[in-house]
C-alpha positions as CSV (number, residue, x, y, z in Angstrom):
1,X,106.0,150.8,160.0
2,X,107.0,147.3,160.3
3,X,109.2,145.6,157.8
4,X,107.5,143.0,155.2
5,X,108.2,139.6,155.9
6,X,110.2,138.6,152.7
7,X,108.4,135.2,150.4
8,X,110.5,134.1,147.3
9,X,108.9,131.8,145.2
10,X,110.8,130.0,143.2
11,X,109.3,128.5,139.9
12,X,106.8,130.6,137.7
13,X,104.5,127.6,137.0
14,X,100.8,126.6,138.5
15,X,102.1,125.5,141.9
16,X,104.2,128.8,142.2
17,X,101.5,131.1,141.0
18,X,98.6,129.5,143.0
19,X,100.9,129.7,146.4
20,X,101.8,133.1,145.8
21,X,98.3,134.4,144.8
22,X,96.8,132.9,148.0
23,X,99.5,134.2,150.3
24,X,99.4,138.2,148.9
25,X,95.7,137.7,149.0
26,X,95.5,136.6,152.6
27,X,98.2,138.4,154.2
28,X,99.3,142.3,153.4
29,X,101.9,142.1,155.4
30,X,103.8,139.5,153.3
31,X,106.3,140.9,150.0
32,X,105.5,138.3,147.9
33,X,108.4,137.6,145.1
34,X,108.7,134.9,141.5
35,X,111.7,134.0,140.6
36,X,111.0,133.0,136.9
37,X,113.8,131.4,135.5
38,X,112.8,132.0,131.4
39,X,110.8,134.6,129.5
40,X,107.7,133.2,129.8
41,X,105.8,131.8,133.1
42,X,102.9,129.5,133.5
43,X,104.1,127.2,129.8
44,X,103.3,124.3,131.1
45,X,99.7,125.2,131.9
46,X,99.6,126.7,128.3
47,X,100.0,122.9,126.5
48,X,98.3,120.7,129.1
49,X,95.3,118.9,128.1
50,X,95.9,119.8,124.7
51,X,96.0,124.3,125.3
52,X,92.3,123.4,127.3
53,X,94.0,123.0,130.9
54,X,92.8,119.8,132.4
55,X,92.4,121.9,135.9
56,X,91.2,118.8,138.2
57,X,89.5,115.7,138.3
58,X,86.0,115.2,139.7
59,X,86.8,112.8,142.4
60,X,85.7,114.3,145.6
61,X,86.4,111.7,148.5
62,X,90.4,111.8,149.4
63,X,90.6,108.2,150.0
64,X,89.5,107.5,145.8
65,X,91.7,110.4,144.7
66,X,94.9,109.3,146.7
67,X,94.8,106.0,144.7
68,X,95.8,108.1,141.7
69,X,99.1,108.8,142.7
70,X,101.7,106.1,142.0
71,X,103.8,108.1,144.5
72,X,102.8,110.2,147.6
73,X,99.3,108.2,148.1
74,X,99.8,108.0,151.8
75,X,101.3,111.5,152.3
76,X,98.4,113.2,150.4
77,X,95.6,111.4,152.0
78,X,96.6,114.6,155.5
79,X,96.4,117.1,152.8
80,X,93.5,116.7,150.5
81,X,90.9,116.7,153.7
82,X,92.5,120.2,154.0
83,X,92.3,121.1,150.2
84,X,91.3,118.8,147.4
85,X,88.9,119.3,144.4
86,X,85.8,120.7,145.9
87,X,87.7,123.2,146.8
88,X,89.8,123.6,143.3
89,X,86.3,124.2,142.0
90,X,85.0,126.8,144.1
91,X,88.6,128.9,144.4
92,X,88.4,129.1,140.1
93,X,84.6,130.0,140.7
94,X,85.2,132.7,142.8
95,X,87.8,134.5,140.1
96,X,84.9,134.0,137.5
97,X,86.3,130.8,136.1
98,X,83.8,128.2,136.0
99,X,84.6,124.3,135.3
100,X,83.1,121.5,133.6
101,X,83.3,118.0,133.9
102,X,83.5,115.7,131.1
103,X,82.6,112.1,130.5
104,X,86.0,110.3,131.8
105,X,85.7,112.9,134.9
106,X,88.5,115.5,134.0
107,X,87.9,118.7,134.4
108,X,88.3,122.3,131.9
109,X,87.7,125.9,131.9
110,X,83.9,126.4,130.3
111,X,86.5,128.3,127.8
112,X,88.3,125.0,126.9
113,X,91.3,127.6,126.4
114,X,94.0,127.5,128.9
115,X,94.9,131.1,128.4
116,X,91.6,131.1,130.5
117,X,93.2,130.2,133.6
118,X,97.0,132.2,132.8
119,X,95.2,135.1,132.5
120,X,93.2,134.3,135.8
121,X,97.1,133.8,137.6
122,X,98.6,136.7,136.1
123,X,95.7,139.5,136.9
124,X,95.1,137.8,140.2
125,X,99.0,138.2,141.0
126,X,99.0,141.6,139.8
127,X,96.0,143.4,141.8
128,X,97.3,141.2,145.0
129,X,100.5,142.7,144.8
130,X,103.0,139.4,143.9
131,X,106.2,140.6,142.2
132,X,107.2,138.8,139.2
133,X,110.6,138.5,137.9
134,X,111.5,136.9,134.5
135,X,115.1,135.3,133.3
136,X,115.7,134.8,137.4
137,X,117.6,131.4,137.0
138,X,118.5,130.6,140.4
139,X,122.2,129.3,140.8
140,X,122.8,128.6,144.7
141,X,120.5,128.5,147.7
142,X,122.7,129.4,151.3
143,X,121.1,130.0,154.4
144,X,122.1,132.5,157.3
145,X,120.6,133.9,160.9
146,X,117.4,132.2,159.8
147,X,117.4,133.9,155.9
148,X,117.6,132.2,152.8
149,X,119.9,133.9,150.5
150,X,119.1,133.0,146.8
151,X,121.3,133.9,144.2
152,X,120.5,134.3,140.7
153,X,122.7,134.8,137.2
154,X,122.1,138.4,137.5
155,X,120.8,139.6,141.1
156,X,120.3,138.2,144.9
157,X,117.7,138.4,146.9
158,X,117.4,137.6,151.0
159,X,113.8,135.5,151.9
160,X,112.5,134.9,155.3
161,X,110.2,132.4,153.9
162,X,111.2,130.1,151.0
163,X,108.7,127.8,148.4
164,X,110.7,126.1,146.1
165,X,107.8,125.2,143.3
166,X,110.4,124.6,140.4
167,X,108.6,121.7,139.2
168,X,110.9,118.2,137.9
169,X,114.1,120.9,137.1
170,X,117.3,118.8,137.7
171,X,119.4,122.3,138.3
172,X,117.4,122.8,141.2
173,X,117.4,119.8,142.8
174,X,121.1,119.9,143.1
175,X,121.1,123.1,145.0
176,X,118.4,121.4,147.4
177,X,120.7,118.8,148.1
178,X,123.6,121.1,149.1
179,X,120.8,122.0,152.0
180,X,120.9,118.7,153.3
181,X,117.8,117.0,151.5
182,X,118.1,113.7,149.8
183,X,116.9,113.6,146.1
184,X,115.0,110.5,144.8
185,X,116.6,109.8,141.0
186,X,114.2,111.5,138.7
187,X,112.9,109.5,135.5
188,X,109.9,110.0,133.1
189,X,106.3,109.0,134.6
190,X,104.4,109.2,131.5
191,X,105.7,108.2,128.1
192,X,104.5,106.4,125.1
193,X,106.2,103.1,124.1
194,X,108.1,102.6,121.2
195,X,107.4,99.6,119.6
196,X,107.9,98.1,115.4
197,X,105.3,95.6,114.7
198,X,103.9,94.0,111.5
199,X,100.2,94.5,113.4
200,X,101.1,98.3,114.0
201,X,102.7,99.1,110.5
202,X,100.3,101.3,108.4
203,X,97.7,102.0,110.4
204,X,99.1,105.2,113.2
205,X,95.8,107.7,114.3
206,X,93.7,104.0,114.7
207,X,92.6,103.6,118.6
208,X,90.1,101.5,120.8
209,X,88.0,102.8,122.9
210,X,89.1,100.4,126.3
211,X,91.4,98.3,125.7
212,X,93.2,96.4,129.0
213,X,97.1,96.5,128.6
214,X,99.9,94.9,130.8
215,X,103.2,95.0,130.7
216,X,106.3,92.2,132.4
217,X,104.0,89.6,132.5
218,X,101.1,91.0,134.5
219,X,103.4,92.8,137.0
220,X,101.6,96.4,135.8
221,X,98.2,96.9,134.3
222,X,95.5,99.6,133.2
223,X,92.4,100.0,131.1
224,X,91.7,102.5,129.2
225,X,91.7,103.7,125.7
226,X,94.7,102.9,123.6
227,X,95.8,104.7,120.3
228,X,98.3,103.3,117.7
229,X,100.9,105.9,116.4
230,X,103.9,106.2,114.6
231,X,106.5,105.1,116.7
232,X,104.0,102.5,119.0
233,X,101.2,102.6,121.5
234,X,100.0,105.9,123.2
235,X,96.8,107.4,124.3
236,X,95.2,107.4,128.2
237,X,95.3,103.1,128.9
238,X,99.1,103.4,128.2
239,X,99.9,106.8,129.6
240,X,98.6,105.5,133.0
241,X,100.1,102.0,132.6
242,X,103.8,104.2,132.1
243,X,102.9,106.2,135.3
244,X,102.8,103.1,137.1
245,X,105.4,101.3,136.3
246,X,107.7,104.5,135.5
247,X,110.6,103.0,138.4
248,X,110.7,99.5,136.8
249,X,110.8,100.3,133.1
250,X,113.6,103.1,133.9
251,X,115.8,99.9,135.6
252,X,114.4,98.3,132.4
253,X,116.4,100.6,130.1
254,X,112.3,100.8,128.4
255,X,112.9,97.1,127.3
256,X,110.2,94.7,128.0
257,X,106.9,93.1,126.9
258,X,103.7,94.6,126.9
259,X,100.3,92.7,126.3
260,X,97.2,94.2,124.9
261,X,94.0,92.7,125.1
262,X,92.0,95.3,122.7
263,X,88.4,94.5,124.1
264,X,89.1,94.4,127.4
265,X,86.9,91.6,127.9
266,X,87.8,88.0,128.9
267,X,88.7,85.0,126.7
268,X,85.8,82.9,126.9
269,X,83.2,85.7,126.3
270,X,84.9,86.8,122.5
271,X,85.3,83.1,122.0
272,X,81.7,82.8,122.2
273,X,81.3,86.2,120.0
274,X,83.6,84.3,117.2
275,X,81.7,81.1,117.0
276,X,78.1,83.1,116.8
277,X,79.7,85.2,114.1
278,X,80.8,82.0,112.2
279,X,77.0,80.9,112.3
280,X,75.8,84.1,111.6
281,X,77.9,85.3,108.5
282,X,78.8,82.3,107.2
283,X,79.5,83.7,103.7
284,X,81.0,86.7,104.5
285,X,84.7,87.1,104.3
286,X,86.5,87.4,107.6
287,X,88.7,89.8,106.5
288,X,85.7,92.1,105.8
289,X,83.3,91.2,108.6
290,X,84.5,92.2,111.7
291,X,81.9,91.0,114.7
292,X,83.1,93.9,117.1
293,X,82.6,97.3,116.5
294,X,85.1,98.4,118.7
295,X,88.1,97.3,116.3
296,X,88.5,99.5,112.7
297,X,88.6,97.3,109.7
298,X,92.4,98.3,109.5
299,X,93.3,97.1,112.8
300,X,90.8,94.0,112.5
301,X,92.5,92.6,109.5
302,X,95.6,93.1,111.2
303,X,94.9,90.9,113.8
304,X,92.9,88.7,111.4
305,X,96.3,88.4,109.4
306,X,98.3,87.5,112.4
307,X,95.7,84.6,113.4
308,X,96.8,82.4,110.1
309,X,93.7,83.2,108.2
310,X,94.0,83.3,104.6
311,X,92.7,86.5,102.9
312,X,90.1,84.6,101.2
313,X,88.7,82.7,103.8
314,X,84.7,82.8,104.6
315,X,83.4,82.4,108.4
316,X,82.6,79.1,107.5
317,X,86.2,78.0,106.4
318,X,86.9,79.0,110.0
319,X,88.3,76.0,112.3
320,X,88.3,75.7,115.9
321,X,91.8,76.6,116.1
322,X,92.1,79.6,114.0
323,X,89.5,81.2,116.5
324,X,90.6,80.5,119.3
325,X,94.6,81.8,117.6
326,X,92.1,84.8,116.5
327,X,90.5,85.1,120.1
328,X,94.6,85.3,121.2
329,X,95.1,88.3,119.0
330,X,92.4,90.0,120.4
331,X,93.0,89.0,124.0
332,X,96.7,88.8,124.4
333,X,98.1,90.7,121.5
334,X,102.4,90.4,122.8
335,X,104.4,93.0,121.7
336,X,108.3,94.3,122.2
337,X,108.9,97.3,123.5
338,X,112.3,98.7,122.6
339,X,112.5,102.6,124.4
340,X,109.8,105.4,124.8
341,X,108.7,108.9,123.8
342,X,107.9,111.4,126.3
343,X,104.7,113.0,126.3
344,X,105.7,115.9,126.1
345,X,102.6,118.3,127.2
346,X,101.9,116.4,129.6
347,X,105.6,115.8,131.1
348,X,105.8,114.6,134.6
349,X,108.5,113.2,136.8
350,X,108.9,110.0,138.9
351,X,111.3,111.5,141.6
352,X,112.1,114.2,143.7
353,X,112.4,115.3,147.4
354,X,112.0,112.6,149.6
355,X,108.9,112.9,151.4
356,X,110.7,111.3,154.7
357,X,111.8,115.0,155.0
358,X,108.8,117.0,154.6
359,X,105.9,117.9,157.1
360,X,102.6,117.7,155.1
361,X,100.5,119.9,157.4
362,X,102.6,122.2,155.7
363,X,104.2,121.2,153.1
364,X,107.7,122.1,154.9
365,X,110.8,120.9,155.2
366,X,111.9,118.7,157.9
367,X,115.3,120.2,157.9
368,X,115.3,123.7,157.5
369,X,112.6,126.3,159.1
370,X,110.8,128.3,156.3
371,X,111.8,126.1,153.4
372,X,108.6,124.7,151.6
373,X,107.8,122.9,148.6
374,X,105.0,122.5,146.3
375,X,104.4,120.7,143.1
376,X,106.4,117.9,141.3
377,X,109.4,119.2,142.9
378,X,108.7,116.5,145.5
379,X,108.4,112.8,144.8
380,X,105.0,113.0,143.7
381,X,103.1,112.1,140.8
382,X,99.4,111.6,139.3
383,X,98.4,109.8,136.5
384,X,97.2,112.1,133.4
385,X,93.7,113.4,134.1
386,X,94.2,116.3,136.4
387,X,95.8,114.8,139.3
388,X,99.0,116.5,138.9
389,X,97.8,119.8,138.9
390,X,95.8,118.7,141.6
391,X,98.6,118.2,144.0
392,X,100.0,121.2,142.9
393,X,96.8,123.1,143.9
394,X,96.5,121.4,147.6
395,X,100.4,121.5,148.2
396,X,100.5,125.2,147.2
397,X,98.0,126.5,148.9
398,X,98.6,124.4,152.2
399,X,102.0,125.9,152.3
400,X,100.7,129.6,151.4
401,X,98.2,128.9,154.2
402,X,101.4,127.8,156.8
403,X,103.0,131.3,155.8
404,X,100.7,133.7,156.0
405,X,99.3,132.6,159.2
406,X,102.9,132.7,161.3
């Protein structure tokens, strides 16, 4: 009997899982191994989209869903014609899992429970076959008589095929540049800004439904909807806005200027909104009558404040000036942003393996025979709607796919 070719998997997340599921599954003659390094595997699927597991988003032509990616766009568009959402959909419906699509486009279980989709990984890993080994925190990677020899705090373990799928761990991308591979600086891609503001005081759980925010000036911008918390300005407009920009605003030290325009609708239109209001509730306080439904009271007597309108002052009282200084609070809201909080079940990397030194039809290294990567590992990332786990689905499976087919 012939010898098992030898697959260690490094990393017990969703890219490490889904590679070595669909490698044991297509091959019998592959000894597929995970390398764990805590207790637990698959955590970071657990948390995502809130413990409901924001699986994929339903855009189905590669050339739309590569514009998600604020890094990898060109090296993805190869890959997703080979594996992209339709095919997400259809590989979850054939373990029983069927998903839904809601009304931004992101996609869930039918259970809304993420423990849906662990469970799915773990049995799926199990009847194929994979081996998986917890509190395996790999220390060094060598490489000898074309074998990769990975060494662990407690054991070692010789792979003739090797899938690093460790995700943004900085431990690990140390030992992968003792191979040879250059390592673009890793910083947070999405984050929530920190920012103290009369305007913001008081009112945290208060958000707008699509607000258009832009940070240094114009040089980055997003729509999107836009919640006020304690420490500043969160939710989906500025968690994609952070994703974006995540390279600049590291160089920034998170210092710099962010403009919020709370409508997302342009000057002239709201300017017109304001004077037909003034005609229209001319007795009614200002503070008390907001003409956008959009905007809570609390926020709207915010801005109202900041627009040098007295408390007491009717629609009527209103001059020209103080709404068009109103129409600028609503518009072009400026505020200060002094650091940032990471979002922390949803955290993502800017950074990673270069992507100079990876193959995409297979998602393997340039350098070294047999080495592969999948996931954030490389110097990928998606905005938050699915897209991450996205690339973790195609890049897995295309490098399962290069394995089990030598």
């Amino acid at each position: 009997m012939n010898k098992k070719s030898e697959v260690i998997i490094i990393g017990g997340g969703a890219a490490g899982f889904f590679a070595a599921i669909n490698m044991a599954e297509s091959n019998p003659d592959l000894k597929v191994t995970i390398l764990e390094k805590s207790g637990k595997v698959l955590q970071k699927v657990k948390v995502s989209g809130g413990g409901r597991c924001n699986v994929t988003h339903a855009c189905f032509d590669p050339k739309d869903l590569i514009e998600y990616y604020p890094r990898g766009k060109k090296e993805l568009l190869g890959p997703f014609h080979t594996f992209m959402t339709g095919d997400t959909i259809e590989w979850f419906e054939n373990k029983g899992i069927p998903l839904k699509i809601e009304d931004d486009m992101r996609m869930f279980p039918e259970s809304n429970s993420s423990q849906t989709i662990i469970d799915c990984f773990v049995n799926s890993a199990e009847s194929a076959g994979v081996n998986v080994l917890l509190n395996e925190n790999v220390i060094n990677i060598d490489k000898s008589e074309g074998q990769y020899s990975i060494e662990t705090k407690h054991s070692h373990f010789k792979a003739d095929s090797l899938v690093i799928a460790s995700g943004g761990t900085t431990k690990i991308w140390e030992i992968i540049k003792k191979l040879g591979h250059h390592i673009i600086a890793p910083v947070p891609s999405l984050f929530t800004f920190n920012i103290k503001d009369l305007i913001l005081d008081d009112i945290p759980g208060i958000s707008v439904p699509d607000a258009h925010i832009s940070i240094e000036d114009g040089l980055f911008e997003s729509n999107g909807p836009l919640l006020i918390t304690h420490w500043g300005l969160s939710g989906p407009g500025i968690l994609k806005l952070s994703s974006l920009a995540a390279i600049d605003l590291a160089r920034l030290n998170y210092q710099f200027s962010v403009s919020v325009n709370w409508l997302n609708l342009p000057f002239d239109q709201i300017l017109d909104k304001l004077k037909s209001q003034k005609e229209k509730a001319s007795k009614k306080n200002v503070l008390l009558k907001s003409c956008f439904e959009q905007i809570s009271k609390r926020l709207w007597s915010k801005l109202v404040i900041s627009s040098n309108i007295k408390a007491n002052q009717n629609w009527s009282d209103l001059s020209n000036k103080q709404l068009e200084s109103l129409c600028e609070q609503l518009t072009q809201t400026n505020f200060k942003s002094h650091g940032k909080t990471t979002f922390k079940e949803e955290f993502v990397t800017a950074g990673g393996v270069d992507l100079k030194e990876i193959n995409f039809k297979r998602f393997e290294s340039r350098l070294h025979p047999n080495l592969f990567f999948a996931g954030e590992v490389l110097n990928i990332d998606g905005l938050t709607g699915g897209f991450n786990f996205q690339n973790a689905w195609t890049s897995s499976f295309i490098a399962a796919k290069a394995i089990s087919n030598k």
